[in-house]
N, C-alpha and C positions, 0 to 999 in steps of 0.2 A: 381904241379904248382898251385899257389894261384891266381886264378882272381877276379879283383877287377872292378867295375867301380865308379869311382867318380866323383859327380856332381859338381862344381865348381862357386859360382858367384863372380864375380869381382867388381872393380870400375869402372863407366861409360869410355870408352875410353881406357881402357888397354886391352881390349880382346885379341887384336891380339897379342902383346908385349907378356902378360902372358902365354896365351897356348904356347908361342916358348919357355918360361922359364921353363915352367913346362915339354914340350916334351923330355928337355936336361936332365932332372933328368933319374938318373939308377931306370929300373923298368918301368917307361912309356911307354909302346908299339904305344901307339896314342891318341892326342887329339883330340878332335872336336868341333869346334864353335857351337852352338844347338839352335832350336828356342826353345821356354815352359819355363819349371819353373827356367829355370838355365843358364848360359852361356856359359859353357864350360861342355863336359863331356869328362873325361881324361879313358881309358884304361889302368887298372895294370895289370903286371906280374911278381911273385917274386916266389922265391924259398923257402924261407922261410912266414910263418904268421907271427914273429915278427917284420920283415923287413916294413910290411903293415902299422904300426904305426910311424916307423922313416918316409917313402916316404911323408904319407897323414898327419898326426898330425903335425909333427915337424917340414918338408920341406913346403909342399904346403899350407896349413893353416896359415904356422907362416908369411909367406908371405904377408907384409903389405897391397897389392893392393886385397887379396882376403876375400871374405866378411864373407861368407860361404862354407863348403863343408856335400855332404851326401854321406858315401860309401855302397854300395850292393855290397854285397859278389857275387860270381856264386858258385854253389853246384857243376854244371854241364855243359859242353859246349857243345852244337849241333849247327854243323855248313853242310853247304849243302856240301863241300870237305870232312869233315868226313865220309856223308853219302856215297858219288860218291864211295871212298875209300872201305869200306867197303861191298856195292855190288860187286865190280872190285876185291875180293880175289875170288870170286868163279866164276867168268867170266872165259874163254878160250877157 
């Protein structure tokens, strides 16, 4: 699984409108409205790495209301239910 996060800024006034646009794209796991450098930060999850380029480059970018985007790859996910998981095999 490819995870992606992508930081998103938009035109004044479209935050909300945009992040519903962008959650409906295949691939979007979740957006978020963000305080700091940016406006939205979107969650990807694709099955494919080339698919990363049509979601972010072609869909969300080309997107007249959006200004900018930066995408960070993940190498690796850790998350505290992975960990719970992982102790709870050798439990009984």
């Amino acid at each position: 699984m490819i995870t992606a996060l992508v930081e998103i800024d938009v035109e004044r006034g479209r935050v909300a409108e945009t992040a519903q646009r962008i959650v409906d794209i295949e691939g979007m796991a979740e957006v978020w409205s963000v305080t700091g450098g940016c406006d939205l930060v979107a969650l990807v999850k694709l099955h494919e790495f080339d698919a990363l380029a049509e979601v972010v480059a072609e869909t969300v970018a080309a997107m007249p209301e959006v200004l900018r985007t930066n995408t960070v790859l993940a190498f690796k996910v850790y998350s505290k239910q992975d960990l719970e998981e992982s102790f709870a095999v050798g439990a009984g």
